[in-house]
Structures are given as structure tokens and as C-alpha cells.
C-alpha positions as CSV (number, residue, x, y, z in Angstrom):
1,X,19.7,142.4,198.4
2,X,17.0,145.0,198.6
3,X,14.6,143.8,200.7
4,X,14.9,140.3,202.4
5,X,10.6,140.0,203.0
6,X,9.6,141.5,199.9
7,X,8.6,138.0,198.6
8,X,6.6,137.1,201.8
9,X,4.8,140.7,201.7
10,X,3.5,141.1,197.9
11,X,2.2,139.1,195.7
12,X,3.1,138.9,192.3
13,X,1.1,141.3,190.3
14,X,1.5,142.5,186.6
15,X,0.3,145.0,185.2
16,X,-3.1,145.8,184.0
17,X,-4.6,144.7,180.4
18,X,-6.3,148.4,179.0
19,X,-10.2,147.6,178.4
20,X,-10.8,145.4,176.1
21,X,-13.5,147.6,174.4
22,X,-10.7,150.1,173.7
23,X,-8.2,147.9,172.8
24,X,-9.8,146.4,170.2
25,X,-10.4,149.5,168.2
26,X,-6.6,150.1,168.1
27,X,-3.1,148.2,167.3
28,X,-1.3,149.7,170.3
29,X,0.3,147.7,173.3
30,X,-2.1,146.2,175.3
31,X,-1.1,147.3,179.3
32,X,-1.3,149.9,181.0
33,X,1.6,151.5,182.5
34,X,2.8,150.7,186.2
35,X,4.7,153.3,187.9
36,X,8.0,153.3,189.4
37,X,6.5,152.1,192.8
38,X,4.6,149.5,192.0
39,X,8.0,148.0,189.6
40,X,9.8,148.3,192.6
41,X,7.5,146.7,195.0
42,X,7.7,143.7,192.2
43,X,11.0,143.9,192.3
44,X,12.1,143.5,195.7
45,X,10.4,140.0,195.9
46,X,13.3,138.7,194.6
47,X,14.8,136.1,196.8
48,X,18.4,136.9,196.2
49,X,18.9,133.1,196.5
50,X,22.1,132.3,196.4
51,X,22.3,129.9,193.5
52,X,20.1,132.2,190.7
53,X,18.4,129.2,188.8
54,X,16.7,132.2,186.9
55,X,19.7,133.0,185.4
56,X,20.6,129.5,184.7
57,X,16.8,129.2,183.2
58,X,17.8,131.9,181.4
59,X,19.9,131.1,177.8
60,X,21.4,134.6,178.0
61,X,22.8,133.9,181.5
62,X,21.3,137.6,182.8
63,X,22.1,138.7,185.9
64,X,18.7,138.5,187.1
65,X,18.8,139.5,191.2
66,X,20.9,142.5,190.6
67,X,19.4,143.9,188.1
68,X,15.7,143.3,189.9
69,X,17.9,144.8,193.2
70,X,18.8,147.9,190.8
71,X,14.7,148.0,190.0
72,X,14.0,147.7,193.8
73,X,15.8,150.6,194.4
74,X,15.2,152.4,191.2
75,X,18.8,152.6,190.6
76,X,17.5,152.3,186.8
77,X,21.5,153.0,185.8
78,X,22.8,150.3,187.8
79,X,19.9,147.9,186.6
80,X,20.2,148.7,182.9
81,X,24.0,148.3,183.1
82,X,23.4,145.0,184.1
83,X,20.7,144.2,181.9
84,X,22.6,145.3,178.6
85,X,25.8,143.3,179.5
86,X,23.9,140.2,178.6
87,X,21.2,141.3,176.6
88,X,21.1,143.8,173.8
89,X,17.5,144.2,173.0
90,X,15.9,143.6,176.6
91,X,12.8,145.8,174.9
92,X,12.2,142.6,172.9
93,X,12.2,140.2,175.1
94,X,10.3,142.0,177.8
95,X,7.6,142.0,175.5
96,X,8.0,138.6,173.7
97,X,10.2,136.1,175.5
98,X,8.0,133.4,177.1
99,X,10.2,133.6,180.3
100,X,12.2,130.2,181.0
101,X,13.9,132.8,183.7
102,X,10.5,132.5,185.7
103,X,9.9,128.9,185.7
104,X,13.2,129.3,186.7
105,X,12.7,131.3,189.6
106,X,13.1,130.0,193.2
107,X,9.7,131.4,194.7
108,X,7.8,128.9,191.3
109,X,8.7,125.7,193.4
110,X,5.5,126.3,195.0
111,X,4.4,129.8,194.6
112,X,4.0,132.8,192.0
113,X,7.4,133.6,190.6
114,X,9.1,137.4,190.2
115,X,7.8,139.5,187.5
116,X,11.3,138.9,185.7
117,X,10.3,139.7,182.2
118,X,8.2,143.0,183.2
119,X,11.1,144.3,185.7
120,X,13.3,143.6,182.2
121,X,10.9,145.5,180.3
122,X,10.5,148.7,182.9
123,X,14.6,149.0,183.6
124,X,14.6,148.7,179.4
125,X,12.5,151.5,178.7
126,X,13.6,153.3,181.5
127,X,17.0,153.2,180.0
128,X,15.8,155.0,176.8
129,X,13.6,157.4,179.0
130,X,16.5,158.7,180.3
131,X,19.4,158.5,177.7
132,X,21.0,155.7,179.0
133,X,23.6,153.4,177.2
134,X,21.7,151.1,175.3
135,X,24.5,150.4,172.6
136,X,27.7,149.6,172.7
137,X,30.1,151.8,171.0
138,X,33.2,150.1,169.5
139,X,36.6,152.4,170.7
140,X,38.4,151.3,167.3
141,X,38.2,150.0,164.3
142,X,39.3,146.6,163.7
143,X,39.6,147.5,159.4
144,X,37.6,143.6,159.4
145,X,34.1,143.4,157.1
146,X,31.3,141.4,158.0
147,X,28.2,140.7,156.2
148,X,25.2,139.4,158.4
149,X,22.3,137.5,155.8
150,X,19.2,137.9,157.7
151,X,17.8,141.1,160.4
152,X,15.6,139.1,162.7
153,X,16.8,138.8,166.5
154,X,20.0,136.5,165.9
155,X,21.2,138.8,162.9
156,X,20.5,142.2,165.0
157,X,22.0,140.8,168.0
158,X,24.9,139.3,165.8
159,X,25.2,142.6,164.0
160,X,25.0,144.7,167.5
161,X,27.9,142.7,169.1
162,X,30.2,142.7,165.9
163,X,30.0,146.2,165.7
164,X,30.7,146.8,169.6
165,X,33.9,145.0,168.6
166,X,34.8,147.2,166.1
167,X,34.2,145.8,162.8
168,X,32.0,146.9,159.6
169,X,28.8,145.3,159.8
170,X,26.4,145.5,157.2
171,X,23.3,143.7,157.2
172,X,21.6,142.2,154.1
173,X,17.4,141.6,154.5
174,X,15.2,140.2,151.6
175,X,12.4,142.2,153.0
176,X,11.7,145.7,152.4
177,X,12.2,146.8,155.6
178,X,14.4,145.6,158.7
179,X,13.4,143.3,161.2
180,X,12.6,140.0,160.1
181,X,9.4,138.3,162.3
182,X,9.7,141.4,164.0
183,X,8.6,143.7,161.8
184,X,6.2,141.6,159.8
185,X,5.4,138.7,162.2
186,X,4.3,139.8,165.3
187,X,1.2,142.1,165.6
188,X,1.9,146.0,166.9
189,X,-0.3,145.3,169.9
190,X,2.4,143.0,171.0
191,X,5.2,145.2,169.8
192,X,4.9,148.4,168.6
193,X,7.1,148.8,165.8
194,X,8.2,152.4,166.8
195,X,10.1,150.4,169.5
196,X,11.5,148.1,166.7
197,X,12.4,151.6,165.0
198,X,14.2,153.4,168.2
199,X,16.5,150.2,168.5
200,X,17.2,150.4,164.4
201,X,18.0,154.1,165.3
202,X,20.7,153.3,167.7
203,X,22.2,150.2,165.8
204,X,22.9,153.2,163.1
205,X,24.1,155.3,165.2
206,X,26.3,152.8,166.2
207,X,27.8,152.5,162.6
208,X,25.7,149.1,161.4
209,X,24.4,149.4,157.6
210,X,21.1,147.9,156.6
211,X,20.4,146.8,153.6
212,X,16.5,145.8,152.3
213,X,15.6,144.3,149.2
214,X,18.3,142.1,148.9
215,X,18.2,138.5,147.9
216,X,21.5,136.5,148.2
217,X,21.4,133.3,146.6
218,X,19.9,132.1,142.7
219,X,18.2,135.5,141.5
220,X,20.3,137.8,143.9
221,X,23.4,138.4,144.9
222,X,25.4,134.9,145.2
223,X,26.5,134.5,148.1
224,X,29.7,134.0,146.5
225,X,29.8,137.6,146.0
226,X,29.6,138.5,149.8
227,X,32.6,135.8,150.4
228,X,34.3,138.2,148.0
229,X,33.4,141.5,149.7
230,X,33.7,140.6,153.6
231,X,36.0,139.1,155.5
232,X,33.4,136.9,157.3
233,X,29.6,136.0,156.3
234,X,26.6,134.8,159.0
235,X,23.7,133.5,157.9
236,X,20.9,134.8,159.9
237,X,17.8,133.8,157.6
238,X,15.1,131.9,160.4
239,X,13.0,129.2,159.8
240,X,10.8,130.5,157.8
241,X,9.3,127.7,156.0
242,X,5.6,126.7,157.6
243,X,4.3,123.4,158.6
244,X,1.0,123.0,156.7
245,X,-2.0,120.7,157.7
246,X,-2.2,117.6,155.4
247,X,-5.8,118.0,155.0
248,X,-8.3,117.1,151.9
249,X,-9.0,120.7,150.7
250,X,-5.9,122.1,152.3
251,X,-5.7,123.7,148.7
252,X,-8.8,125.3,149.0
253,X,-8.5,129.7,148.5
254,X,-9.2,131.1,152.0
255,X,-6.6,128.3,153.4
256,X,-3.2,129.5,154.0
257,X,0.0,129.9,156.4
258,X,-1.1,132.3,159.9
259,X,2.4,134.3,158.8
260,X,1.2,135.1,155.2
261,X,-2.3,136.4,156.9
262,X,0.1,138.1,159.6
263,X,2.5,139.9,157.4
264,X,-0.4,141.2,155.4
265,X,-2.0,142.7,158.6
266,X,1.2,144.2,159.5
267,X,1.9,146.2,156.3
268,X,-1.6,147.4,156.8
269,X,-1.2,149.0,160.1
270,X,2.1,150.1,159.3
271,X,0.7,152.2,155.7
272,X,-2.9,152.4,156.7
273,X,-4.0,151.1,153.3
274,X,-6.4,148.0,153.6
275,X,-5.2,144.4,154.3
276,X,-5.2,142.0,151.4
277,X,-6.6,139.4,153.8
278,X,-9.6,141.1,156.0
279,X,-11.0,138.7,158.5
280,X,-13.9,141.8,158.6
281,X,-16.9,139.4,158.9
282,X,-15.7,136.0,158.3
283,X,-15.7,132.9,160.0
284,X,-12.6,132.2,161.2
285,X,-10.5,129.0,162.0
286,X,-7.5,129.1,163.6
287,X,-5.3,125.4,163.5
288,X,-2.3,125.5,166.4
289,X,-2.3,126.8,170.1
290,X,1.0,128.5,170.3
291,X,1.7,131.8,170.1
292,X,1.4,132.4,166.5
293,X,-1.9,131.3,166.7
294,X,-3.0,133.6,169.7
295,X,-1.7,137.4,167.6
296,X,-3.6,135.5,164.7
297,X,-7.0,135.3,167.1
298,X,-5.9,139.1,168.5
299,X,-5.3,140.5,164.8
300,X,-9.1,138.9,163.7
301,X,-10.4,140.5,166.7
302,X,-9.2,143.8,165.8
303,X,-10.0,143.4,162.1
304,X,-13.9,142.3,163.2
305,X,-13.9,139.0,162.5
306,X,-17.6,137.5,162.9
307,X,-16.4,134.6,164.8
308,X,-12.8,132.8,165.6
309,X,-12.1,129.4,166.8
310,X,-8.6,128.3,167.3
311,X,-7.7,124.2,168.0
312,X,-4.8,122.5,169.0
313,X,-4.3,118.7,168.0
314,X,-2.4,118.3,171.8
315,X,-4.7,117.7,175.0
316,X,-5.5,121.1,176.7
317,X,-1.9,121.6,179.4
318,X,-2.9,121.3,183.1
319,X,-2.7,124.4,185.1
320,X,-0.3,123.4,187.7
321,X,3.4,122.1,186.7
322,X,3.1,118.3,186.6
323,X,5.4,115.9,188.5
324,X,7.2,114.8,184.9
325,X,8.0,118.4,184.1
326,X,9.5,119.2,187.4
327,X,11.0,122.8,188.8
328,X,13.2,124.5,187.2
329,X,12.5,123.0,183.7
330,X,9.6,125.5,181.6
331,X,6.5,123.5,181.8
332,X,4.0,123.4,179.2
333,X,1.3,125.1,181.1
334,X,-2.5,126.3,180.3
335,X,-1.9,129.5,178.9
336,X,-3.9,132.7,178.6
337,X,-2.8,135.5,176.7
338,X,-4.5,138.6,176.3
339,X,-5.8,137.9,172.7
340,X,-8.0,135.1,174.5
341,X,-9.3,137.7,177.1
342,X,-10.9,139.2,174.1
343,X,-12.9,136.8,172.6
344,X,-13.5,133.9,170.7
345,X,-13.3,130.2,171.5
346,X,-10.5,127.4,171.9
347,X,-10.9,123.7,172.0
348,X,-8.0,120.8,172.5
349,X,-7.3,117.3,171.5
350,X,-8.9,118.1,168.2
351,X,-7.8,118.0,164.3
352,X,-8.4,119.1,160.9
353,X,-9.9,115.9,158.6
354,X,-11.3,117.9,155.9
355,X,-11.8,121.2,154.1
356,X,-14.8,122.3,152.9
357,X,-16.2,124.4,149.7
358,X,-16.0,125.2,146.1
359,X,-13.0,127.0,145.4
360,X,-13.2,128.8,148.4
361,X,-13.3,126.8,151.7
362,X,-16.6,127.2,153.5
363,X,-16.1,124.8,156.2
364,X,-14.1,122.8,158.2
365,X,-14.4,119.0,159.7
366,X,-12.9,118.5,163.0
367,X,-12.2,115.3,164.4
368,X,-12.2,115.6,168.7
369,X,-10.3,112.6,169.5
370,X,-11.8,112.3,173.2
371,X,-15.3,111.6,171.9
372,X,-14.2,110.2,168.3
373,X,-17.0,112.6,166.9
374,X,-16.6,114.9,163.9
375,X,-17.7,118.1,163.9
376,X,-18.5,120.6,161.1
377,X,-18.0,123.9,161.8
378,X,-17.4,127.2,159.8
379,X,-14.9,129.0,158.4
380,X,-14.3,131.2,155.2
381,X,-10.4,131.9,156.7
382,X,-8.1,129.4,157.8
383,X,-5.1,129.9,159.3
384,X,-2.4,127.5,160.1
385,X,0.0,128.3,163.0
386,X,1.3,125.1,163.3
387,X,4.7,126.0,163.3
388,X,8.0,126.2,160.8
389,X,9.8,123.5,159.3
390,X,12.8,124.9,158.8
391,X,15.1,127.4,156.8
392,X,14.5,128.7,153.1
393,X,17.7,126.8,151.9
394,X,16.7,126.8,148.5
395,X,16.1,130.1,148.2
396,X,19.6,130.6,149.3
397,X,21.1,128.0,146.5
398,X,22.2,126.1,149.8
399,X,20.4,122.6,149.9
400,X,22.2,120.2,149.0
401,X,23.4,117.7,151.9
402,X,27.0,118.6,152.4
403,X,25.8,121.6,154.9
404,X,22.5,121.1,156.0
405,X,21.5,118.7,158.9
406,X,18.9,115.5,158.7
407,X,16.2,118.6,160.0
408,X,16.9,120.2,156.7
409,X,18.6,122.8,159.3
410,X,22.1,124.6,158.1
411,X,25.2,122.9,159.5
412,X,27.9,124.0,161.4
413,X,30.5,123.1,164.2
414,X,31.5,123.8,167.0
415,X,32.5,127.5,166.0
416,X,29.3,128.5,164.5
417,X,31.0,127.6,161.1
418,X,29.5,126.2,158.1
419,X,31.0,123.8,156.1
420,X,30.4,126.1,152.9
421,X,34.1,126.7,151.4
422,X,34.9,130.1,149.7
423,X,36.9,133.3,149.7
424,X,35.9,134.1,153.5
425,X,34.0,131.6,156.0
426,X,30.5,131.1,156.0
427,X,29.0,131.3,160.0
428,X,25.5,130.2,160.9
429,X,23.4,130.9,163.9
430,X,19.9,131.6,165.3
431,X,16.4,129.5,164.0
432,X,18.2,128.2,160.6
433,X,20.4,125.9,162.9
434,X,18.5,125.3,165.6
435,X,15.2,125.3,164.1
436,X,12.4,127.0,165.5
437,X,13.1,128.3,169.1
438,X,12.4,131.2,171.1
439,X,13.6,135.0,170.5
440,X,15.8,134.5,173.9
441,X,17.9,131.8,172.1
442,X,17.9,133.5,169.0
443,X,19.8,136.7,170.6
444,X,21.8,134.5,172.4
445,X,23.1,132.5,169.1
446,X,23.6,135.4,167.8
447,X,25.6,136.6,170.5
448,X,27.7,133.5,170.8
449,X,28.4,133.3,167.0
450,X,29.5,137.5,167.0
451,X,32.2,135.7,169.3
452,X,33.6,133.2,167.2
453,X,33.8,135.5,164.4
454,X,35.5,138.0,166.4
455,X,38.0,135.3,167.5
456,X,38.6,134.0,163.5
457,X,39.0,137.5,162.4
458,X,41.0,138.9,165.3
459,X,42.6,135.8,166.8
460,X,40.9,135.9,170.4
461,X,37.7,137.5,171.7
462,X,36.3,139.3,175.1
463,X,32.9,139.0,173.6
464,X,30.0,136.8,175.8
465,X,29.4,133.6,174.0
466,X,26.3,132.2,176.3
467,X,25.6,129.1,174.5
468,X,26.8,126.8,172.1
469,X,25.7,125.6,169.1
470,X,22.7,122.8,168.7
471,X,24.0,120.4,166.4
472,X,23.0,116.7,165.6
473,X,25.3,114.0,164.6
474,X,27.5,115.4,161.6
């Protein structure tokens, strides 16, 4: 342990947001940097406490107080060993995981908890800063073929591990280019997709083949064909199916899924040629409070949007953990993010009754059940990030009830294995079993389902399986 008062000399400090006014007239990250002291400082308020419930908070089981001890001491080496023995894409989820590791954390009983996720971040980037491993390399080749269906974080972190074992990995994407959410879902001002790139870089270097452009299932490749080729398959595909409001005039044009407006701003920062949905001087209405909903109110910002209001149907979360969410669970909290720093308004316990307009929608209706009072309000662009209902089975030819779940999830045991019968077995892993989860559990799926594929092809396995599969009663 670093330094046994660090937690009863510093408080918990972040780092900085850069100026809104800048900001907004750019796509890049939104902090500014903190230097090595100022990590290190936040570092060494770890408690060291004995029985790390961060790492139990955490579904990747990292080693949490010796990697911050390796921060505190700016061993970056030591710490990044540590941090990539659990976690292979740390630059992720330093910038996207919602932390369970902190509500986790000892000093949250009744304080401000460790930095955790920017300490990850820092030791991450400081790992790449100075040619660190970041990849593991396999020593030999098994001669085994795997094909992974699907390149968001449970595919990559499927694919990564596989490899590090020694087999061929190739991974199949629909899109045109690899990454899944990643790439197309979440805004560059949350991730910077020349960070996305530089892990892509060393998953190649590695000996990992990507694929874009490539269905499997009815007008693709069946995915008999891959059962044919490889030794093993994994479905990696997400849920990728959104929840839509049930709403008279939901069919209205100006009224559509937050990850079709997303994945059109995306591909316009990433060619520079103009969005095919511009929130440039419209009224915009925002329907779900997560996360999704907060890079669509940071994306119309940066697009000019005229005005943006985003509601949530759930009352507004308290700001201290209450007593039926108790420490060390994650609490559903008030939450600010930094697209809510930069404008627009938010209201709670509200929802959509009606959509408005010719065949554009105009306006909305809003029903705020405290007062029982409609509301009409605004809005030429509506965006619904009300979450996913599950994977795109049909499009994979894969629907039918023998191997999906009663949450129209795929199926699979207790060895990540489908019941889909064929030349070679059929894995599953990630958002398409579990449903829609966090990035965290995603890599860790995938981690856990490399495993058992590595133990069918090979007949044992050293690889980390952190957690097993969610399943409901088969």
C-alpha cells in the first residue's frame, strides 16, 4: 500500500471538463489532461482494505488496489501489468464504463469513492505512451479456426483472448467498418475513434483478421457456411433492436430510434461530409434519460440544435444512495454528464401521449404524471433512447424458439454453447444473451466464452473466465 492517509488528505477530484464554449465547436474528448501528480495523488487514496469490494463490484474481477498502488507510485509498468491481466481494452472502459467498481469502493459507504475508472484510463494510456504490452501475443499456434460473428466489445474481447491462446481468429462485422456501438454508437467526444483505431492496430498485429461487410444469415453467408470453415463459431451480434415509444404519431418523419440519428452523426464526423439527420436549428426532443440519451443531447449541441429537451418516464433519482439500494450495490443515482453541463433542459416522471404534425412531426404532447397535466411542446426531431430489446435474430435466420430465450435473447448453457447443431458448435456471449448490459459485462462475456471455447477445442484452458452465463429457465 502506497500511502496509508492518502484517503484522509485529498479529496476525490477528476479531472477538468475543457470550456464548454470550445468544446462545442469540436468532436474531440471532453477533459483536459491531469498530469502524473495529480493521478497519483488520486491514486494513493485508495484504502488498500483488505477485502477489495471494488473488485468484487467489478464483473472483470480487476485487481483494483494494486494497480491504483502501481498509479500512486507511477510504476505505470507494474500498474498496466495488472490492469491488462483482467481487462483487455481498459482504454474503453476508462472512458465508458459507468463504474460498479466505485459504488463499490470502501471510502462510498459514506464518502466520495477513488477515481477508479480515471486511474484505469491514465495507467491505459500510459501503457501505449510508452510501448507497453497491451496485447497478448500467443507463443504457438494451436492449428484451431474460430470465427467471431459480431466486433463490438464482447466479440473484440472474445477475439483478443482466443488469439492470445493461439488460435486463428477472424472476425465477421455487417458494418463497413469494425467496432460495432463503438464505432457508430457512441459520439467521438466520448471516444475518439483514433483510440478505437490504435486498439484495431494491435489486435492485427496480434494476427486477428477483420472482416466488414459481411452478413451471415438469409442474404449472406449462412452461418452454415462458417460451421463448415471453423472449428468453433461465437455469436457476438448485441442487442441491437430498439425499444420504440407506443405513441399516436410515433410514425410521423422526424421520429426515429437515438442510434439511427447517432450512427448518422458518426459517419459524418468520421468523412466530414454532412449528416443525413442535422439537428442544425430544430427543436429537439429527446425520450429516455440514460446514457444514450445524454451523447444524443451532446451530439445536438454540437450540431446547433435550436433547443433540446430530454424526459425520462421514471421519477428524477435522489442524490444520495437510498437505504433500499444499500452499499456496495450501484445505485441509481442523479446523474450529470458533461453533455448536460452544456445545455438544454431535462424533466422526470413524464411521457410521450402524442405526436404531432402533418407528415412531419411538429410537436409533442407530454403527460407529467405528478401534476396529471399535458404539456405541448416542440420538436421537429425526436429521438428515442429508450433502450434495446434485444438481438437481430432474424436477421441472422435464428428465431425460431429452440435457441432463443422467453426475452427473445439467444440461448445457451452453461458453456456459452448454443443449442444450434452443425459441423462445429455454435457459442454465444455478450448483449445477445444477456440483453442490454454494460460494456464491463460485455468484455467480460466475452472473456469467459474465449475460455470455454479454448477448453472444447483444446481440452482444458488457463484462460480467465470471470463470469458465467445469464440464462433463464431453459
Amino acid at each position: 500500500m502506497g500511502k496509508p492517509t492518502g484517503f484522509l488528505e485529498f479529496p476525490r477530484r477528476g479531472p477538468t471538463y475543457r470550456p464548454v464554449a470550445l468544446r462545442l465547436h469540436d468532436w474531440r474528448e471532453v477533459y483536459d489532461p491531469q498530469s502524473d501528480d495529480e493521478v497519483s495523488q488520486q491514486a494513493s487514496r485508495c484504502m488498500d482494505c483488505g477485502i477489495p469490494f471494488c473488485t468484487q463490484g467489478c464483473p472483470l474481477g480487476n485487481r483494483i488496489p494494486v494497480f491504483n498502488d502501481g498509479a500512486y507510485r507511477q510504476r505505470w509498468d507494474l500498474a498496466a501489468a495488472q490492469l491488462f491481466a483482467t481487462n483487455n481494452f481498459p482504454e474503453f472502459t476508462g472512458r465508458l464504463c459507468p463504474a460498479p467498481c466505485e459504488s463499490a469502493c470502501v471510502l462510498a459507504v459514506s464518502g466520495d469513492a477513488v477515481t477508479i475508472e480515471r486511474v484505469e484510463y491514465e495507467v491505459a494510456e500510459h501503457a501505449f505512451a510508452h510501448g507497453l504490452p497491451v496485447q497478448r501475443i500467443p507463443t504457438h499456434e494451436s492449428g484451431r479456426r474460430v470465427a467471431v460473428v459480431g466486433s463490438g466489445p464482447a466479440g473484440l474481447a472474445a477475439a483478443a483472448q482466443l488469439r492470445s491462446a493461439g488460435h486463428a481468429v477472424t472476425v465477421y462485422e455487417r458494418a463497413d467498418a469494425i467496432g460495432g456501438l463503438l464505432r457508430y454508437g457512441i459520439p467521438a467526444f466520448k471516444l475518439e475513434k483514433s483510440i478505437l483505431d490504435r486498439r484495431l492496430d494491435a489486435m492485427v498485429d496480434a494476427g486477428i483478421t477483420f472482416l466488414t461487410s459481411q452478413t451471415i444469415g438469409p442474404g449472406g453467408t449462412p452461418l452454415a457456411t462458417l460451421q463448415a470453415q471453423y472449428d468453433a463459431v461465437l455469436l457476438a451480434v448485441g442487442s441491437t433492436i430498439p425499444r420504440m415509444i407506443p405513441a399516436a404519431g410515433a410514425e410521423r418523419r422526424g421520429v426515429m430510434a437515438a442510434m439511427t440519428y447517432l450512427e448518422a452523426a458518426n459517419r459524418s464526423v468520421a468523412t466530414g461530409e454532412a449528416t443525413t439527420i442535422d439537428a442544425r436549428g430544430r427543436d429537439v426532443l429527446i425520450l429516455g434519460g440514460g446514457d444514450t440519451g445524454a451523447d444524443c443531447l451532446g451530439t445536438a449541441h454540437r450540431q446547433g440544435a435550436r433547443s433540446v429537451l430530454q424526459i425520462e418516464i421514471l421519477d428524477r433519482p435522489p442524490d444520495q444512495r437510498p437505504s433500499d439500494q444499500p452499499w456496495p450495490t450501484m445505485a441509481r443515482l442523479f446523474k450529470t454528464t458533461s453533455a448536460h453541463e452544456e445545455g438544454g433542459s431535462r424533466v422526470f416522471a413524464t411521457e410521450t401521449v402524442e405526436f404531432r404534425g402533418d407528415e412531419s412531426v411538429t410537436a409533442a404532447v407530454l403527460s407529467h404524471r405528478d401534476s396529471a397535466e399535458h404539456e405541448t411542446v416542440p420538436a421537429d426531431l425526436v429521438l428515442i433512447a429508450a433502450g434495446f430489446t434485444g438481438p437481430d435474430l432474424v436477421g441472422l435466420g435464428l428465431a425460431e424458439a429452440s435457441v432463443t430465450t422467453d426475452r427473445s435473447t439467444l440461448r445457451v448453457d452453461e458453456s456459452w454453447r448454443t443449442p444450434l447443431t452443425g459441423d462445429a458448435p455454435v457459442f454465444a456471449c455478450g448483449d445477445a444473451v444477456r440483453g442490454q448490459s454494460l460494456i464491463v459485462w460485455a468484455i467480460a462475456e466475452g472473456r469467459s466464452a474465449a475460455a470455454a471455447i479454448d477448453a472444447h477445442l483444446v481440452g482444458a484452458t488457463s484462460l480467465p473466465a470471470p463470469v458465467e452465463p445469464y440464462r433463464t429457465s431453459w
